[in-house]
MMTF fields as JSON, N, C-alpha, C and O atoms, coordinates in Angstrom:
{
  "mmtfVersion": "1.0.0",
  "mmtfProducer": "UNKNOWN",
  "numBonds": 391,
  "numAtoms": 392,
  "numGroups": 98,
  "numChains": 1,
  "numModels": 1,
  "chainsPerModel": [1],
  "groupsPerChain": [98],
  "chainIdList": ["A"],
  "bondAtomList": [4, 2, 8, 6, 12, 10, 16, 14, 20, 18, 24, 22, 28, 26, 32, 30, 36, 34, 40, 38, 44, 42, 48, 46, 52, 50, 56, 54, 60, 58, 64, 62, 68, 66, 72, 70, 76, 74, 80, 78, 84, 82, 88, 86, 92, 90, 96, 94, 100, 98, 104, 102, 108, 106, 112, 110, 116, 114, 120, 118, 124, 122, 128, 126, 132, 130, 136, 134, 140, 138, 144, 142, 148, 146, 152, 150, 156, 154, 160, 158, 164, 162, 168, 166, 172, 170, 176, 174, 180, 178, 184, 182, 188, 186, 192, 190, 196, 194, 200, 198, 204, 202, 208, 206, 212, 210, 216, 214, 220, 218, 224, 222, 228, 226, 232, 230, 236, 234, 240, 238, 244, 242, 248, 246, 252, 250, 256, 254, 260, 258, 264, 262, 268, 266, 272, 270, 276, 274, 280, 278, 284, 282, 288, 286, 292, 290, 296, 294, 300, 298, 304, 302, 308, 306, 312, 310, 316, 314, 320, 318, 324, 322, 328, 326, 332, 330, 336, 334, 340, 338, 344, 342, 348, 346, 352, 350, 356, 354, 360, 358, 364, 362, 368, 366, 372, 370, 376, 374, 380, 378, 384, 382, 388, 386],
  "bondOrderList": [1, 1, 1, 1, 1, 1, 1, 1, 1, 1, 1, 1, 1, 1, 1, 1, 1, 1, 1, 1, 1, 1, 1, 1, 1, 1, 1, 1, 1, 1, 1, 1, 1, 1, 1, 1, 1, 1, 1, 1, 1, 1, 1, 1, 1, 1, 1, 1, 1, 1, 1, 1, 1, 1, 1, 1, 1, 1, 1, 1, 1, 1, 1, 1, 1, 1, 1, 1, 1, 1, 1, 1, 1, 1, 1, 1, 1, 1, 1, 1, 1, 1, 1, 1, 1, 1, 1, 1, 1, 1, 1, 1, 1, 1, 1, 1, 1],
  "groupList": [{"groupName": "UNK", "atomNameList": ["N", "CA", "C", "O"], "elementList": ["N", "C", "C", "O"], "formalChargeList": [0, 0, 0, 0], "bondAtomList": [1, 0, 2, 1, 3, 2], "bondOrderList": [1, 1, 2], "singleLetterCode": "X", "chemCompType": "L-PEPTIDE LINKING"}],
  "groupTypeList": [0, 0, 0, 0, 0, 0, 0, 0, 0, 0, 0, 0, 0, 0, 0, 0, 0, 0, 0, 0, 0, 0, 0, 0, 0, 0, 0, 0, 0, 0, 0, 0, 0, 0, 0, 0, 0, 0, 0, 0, 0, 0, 0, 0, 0, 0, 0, 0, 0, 0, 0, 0, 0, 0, 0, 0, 0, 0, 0, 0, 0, 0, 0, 0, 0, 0, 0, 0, 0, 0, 0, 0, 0, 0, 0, 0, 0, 0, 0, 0, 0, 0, 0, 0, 0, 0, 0, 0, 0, 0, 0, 0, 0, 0, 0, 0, 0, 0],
  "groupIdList": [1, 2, 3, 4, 5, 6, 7, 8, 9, 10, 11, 12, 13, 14, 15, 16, 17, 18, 19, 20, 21, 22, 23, 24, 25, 26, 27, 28, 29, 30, 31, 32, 33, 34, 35, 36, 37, 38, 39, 40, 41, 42, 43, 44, 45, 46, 47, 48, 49, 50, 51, 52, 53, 54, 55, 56, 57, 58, 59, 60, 61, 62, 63, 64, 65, 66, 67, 68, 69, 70, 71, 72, 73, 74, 75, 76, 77, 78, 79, 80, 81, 82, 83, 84, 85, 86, 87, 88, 89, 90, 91, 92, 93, 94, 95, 96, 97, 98],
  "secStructList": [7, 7, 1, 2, 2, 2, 2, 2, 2, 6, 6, 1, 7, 2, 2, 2, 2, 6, 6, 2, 2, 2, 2, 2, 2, 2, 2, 2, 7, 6, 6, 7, 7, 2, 2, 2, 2, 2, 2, 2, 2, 2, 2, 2, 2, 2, 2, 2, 2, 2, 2, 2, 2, 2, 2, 2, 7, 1, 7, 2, 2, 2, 2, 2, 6, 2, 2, 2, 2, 2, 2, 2, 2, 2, 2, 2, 2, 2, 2, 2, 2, 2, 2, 2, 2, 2, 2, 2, 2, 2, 2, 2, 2, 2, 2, 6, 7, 7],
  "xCoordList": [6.857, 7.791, 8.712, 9.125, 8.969, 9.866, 10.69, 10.958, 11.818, 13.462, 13.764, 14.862, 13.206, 13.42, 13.568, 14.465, 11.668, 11.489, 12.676, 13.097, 13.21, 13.812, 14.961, 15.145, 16.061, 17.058, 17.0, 17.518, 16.36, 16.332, 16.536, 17.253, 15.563, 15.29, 16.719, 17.291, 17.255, 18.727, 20.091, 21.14, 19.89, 20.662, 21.229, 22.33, 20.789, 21.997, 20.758, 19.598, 21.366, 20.589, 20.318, 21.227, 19.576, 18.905, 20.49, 20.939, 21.18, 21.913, 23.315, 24.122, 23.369, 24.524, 24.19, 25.143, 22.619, 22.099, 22.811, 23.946, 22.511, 22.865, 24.143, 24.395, 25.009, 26.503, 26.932, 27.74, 26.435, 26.326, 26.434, 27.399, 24.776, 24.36, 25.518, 25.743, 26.335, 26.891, 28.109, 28.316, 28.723, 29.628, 30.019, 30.823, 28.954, 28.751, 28.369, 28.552, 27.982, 27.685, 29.274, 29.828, 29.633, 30.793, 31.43, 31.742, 31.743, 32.959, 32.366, 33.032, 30.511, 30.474, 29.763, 29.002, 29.657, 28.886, 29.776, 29.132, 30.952, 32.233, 31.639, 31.85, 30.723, 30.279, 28.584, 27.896, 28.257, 27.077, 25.793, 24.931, 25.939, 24.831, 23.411, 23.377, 21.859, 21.177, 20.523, 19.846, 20.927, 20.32, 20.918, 20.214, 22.324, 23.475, 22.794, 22.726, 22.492, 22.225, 20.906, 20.652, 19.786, 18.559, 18.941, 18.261, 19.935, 20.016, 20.368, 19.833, 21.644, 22.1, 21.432, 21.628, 20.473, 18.993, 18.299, 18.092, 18.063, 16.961, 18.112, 17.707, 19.184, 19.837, 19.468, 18.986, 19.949, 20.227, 19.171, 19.186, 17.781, 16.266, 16.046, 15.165, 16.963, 16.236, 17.293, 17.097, 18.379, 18.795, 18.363, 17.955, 18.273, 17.739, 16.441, 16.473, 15.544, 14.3, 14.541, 14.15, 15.087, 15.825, 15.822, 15.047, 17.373, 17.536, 17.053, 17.376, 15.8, 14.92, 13.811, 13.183, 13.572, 12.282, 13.29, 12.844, 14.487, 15.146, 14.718, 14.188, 14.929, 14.894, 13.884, 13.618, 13.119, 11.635, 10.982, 10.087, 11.371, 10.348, 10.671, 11.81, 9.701, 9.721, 10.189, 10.597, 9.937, 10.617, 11.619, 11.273, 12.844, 13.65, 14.275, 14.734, 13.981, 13.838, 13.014, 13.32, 11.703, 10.96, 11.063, 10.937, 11.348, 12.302, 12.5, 11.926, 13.735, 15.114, 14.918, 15.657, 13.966, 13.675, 12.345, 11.92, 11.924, 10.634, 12.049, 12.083, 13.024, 14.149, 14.935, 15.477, 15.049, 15.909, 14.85, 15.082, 13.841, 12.769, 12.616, 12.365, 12.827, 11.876, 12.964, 12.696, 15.06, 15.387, 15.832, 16.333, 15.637, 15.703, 15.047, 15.626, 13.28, 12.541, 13.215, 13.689, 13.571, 14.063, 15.578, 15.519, 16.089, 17.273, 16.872, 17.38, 15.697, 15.101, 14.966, 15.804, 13.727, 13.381, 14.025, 13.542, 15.289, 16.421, 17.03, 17.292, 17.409, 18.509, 17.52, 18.0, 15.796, 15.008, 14.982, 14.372, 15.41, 14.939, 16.608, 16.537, 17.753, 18.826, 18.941, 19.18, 18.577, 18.164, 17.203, 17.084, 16.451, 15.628, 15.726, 15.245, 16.397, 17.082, 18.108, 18.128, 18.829, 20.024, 19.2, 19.27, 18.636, 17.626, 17.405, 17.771, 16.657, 15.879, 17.146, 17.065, 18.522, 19.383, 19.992, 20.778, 19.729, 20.168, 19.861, 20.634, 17.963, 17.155, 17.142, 16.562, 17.514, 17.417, 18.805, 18.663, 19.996, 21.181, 21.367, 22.266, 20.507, 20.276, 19.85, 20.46, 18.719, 17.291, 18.307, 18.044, 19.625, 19.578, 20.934, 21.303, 21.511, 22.834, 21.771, 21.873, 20.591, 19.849, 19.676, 19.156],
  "yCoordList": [-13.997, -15.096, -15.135, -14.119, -16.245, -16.574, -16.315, -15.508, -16.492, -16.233, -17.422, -17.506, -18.716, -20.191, -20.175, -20.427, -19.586, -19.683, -19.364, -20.056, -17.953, -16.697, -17.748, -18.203, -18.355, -18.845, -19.667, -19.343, -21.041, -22.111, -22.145, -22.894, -20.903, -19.983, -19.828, -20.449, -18.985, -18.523, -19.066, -18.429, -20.83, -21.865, -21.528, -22.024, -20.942, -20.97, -21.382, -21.74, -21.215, -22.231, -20.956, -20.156, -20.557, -19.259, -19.464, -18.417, -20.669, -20.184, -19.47, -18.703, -19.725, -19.092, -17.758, -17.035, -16.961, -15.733, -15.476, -15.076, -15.575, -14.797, -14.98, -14.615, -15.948, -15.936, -14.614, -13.789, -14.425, -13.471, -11.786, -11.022, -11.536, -10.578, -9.904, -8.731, -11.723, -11.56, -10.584, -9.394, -11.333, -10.969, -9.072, -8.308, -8.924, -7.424, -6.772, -5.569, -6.942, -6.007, -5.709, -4.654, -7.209, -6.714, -5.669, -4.608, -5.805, -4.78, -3.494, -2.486, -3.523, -2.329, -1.838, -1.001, -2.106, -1.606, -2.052, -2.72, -1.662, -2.305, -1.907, -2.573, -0.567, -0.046, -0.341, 0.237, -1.288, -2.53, -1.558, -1.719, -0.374, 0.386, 0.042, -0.171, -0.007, -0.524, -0.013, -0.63, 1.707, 2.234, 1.524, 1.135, 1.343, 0.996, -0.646, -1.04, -1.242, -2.647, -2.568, -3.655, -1.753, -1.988, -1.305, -1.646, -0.411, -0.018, -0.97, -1.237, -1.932, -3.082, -4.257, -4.996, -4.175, -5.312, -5.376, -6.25, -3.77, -3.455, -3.506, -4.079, -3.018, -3.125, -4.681, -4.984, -5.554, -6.862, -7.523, -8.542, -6.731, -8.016, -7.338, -7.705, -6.396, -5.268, -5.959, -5.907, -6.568, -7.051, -8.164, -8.608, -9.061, -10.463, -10.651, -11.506, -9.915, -9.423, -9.453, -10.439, -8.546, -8.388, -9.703, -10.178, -10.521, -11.438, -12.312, -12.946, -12.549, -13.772, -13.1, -13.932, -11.762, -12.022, -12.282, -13.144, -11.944, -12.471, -13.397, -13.553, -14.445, -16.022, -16.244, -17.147, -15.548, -16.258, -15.695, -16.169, -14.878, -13.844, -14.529, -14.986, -14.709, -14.747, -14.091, -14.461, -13.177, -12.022, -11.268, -10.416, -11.371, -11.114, -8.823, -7.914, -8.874, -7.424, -6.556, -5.417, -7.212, -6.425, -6.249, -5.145, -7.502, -7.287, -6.25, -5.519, -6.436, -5.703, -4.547, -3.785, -3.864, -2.68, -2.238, -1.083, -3.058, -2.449, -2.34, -1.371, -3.347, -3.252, -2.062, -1.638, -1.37, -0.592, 0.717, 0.858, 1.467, 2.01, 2.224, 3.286, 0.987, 1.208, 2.017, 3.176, 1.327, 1.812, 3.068, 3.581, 3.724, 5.058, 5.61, 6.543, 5.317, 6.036, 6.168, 7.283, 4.75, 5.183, 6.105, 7.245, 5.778, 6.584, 8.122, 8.928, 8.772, 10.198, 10.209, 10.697, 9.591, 10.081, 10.145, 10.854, 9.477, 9.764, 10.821, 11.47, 11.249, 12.405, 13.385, 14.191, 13.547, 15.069, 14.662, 15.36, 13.881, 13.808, 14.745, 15.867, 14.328, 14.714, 16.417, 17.352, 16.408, 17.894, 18.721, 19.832, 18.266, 19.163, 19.264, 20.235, 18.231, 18.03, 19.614, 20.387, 19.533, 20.51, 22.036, 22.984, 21.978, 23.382, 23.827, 24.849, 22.68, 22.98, 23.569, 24.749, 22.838, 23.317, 24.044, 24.534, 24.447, 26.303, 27.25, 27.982, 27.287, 28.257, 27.896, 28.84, 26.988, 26.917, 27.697, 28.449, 27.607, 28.168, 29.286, 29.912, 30.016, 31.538, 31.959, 32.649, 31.388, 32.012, 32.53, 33.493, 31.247, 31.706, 32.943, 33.384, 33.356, 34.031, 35.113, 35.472, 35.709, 37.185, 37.03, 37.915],
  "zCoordList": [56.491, 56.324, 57.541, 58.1, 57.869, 58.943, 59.085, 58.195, 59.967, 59.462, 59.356, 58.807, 59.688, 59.839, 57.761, 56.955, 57.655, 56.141, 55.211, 54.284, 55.731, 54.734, 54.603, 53.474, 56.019, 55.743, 54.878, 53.809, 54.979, 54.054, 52.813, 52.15, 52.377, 50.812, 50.499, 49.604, 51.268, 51.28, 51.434, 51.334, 51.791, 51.888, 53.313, 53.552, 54.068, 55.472, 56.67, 56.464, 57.759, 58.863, 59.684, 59.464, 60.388, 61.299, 62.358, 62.824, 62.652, 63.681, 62.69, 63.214, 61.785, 60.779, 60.9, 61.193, 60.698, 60.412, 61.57, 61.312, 62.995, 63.567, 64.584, 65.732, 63.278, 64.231, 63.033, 63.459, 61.651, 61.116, 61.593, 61.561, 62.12, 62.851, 64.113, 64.408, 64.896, 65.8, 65.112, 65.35, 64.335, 63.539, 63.322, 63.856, 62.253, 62.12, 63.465, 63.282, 64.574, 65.242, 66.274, 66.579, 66.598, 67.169, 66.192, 66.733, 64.51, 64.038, 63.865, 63.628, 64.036, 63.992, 64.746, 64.261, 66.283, 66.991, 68.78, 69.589, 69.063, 69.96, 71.285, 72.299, 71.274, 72.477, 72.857, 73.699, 72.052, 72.27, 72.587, 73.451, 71.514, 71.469, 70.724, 69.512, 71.826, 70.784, 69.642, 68.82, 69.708, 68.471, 67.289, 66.357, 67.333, 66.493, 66.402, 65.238, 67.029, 66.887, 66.494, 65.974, 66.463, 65.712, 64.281, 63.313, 64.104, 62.412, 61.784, 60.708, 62.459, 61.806, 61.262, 60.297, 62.32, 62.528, 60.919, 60.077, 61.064, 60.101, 58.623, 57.612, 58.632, 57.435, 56.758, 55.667, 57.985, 57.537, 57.17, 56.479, 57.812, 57.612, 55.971, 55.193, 55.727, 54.448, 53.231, 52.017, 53.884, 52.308, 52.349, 51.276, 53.579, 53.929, 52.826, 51.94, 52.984, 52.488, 50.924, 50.299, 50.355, 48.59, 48.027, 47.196, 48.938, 48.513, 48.086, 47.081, 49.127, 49.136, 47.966, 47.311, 47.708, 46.564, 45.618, 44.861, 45.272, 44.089, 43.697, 42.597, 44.826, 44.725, 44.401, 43.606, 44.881, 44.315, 43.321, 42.622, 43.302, 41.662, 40.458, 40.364, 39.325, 38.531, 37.058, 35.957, 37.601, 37.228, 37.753, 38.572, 37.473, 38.227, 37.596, 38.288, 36.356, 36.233, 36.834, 37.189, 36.983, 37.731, 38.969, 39.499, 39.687, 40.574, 41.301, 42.109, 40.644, 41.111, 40.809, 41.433, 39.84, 39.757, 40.808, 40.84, 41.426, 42.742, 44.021, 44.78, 44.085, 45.136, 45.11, 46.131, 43.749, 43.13, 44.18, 45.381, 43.519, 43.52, 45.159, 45.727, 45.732, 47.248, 47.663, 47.982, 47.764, 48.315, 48.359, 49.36, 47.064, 46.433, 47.188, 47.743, 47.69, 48.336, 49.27, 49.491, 50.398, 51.931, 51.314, 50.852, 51.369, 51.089, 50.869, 51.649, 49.519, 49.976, 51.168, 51.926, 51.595, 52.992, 54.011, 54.894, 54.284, 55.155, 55.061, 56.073, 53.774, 53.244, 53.769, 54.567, 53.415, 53.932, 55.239, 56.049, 55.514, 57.687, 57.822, 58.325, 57.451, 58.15, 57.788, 58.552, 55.803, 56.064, 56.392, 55.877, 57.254, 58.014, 59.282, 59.865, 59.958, 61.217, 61.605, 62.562, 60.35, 60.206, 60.028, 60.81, 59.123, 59.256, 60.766, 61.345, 61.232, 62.637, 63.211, 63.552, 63.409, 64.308, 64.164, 64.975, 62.626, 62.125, 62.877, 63.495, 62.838, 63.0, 64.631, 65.167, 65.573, 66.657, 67.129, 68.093, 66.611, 66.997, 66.621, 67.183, 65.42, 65.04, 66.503, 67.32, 66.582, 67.352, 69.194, 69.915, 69.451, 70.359, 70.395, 71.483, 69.234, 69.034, 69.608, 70.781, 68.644, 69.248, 70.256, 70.936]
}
């Protein structure tokens, strides 16, 4: 689906999305970093995304419970990336005290 598509769905115009996008990145990204500007990216295409199956599902419990579900997954899999990140830099900052 488009973003032309997604907006319409969503009542706003693609140049609103990204006086939007503009919006949030200045308050949260001041030093115009693009890691910081692709998390924002992806935050925004990920509720952008939600919103619009709302709109269109028929089912709106089921839904919101596959939306519920997915982001539970990413959210695990983030939390084991940062704690294993931290492990690594345990056993890397042990390794160099000996």
């Amino acid at each position: 689906m488009s973003e032309e598509e997604k907006a319409k769905v969503l009542g706003v115009t693609p140049e609103q999305t990204h006086q939007f996008l503009d919006i949030i990145n200045r308050a949260f990204n001041p030093n115009h970093s693009e890691k910081t500007q692709n998390t924002i990216k992806s935050i925004f295409d990920y509720i952008q995304d939600a919103v619009y199956k709302m709109e269109k599902t028929d089912d709106r419990d089921k839904t919101s419970k596959e939306i519920v579900e997915d982001l539970g997954n990413k959210f695990k899999a983030w939390a084991d990336g940062v704690k294993k990140r931290e492990e690594q830099r345990k056993l890397e900052t042990e390794g160099k005290k000996e």
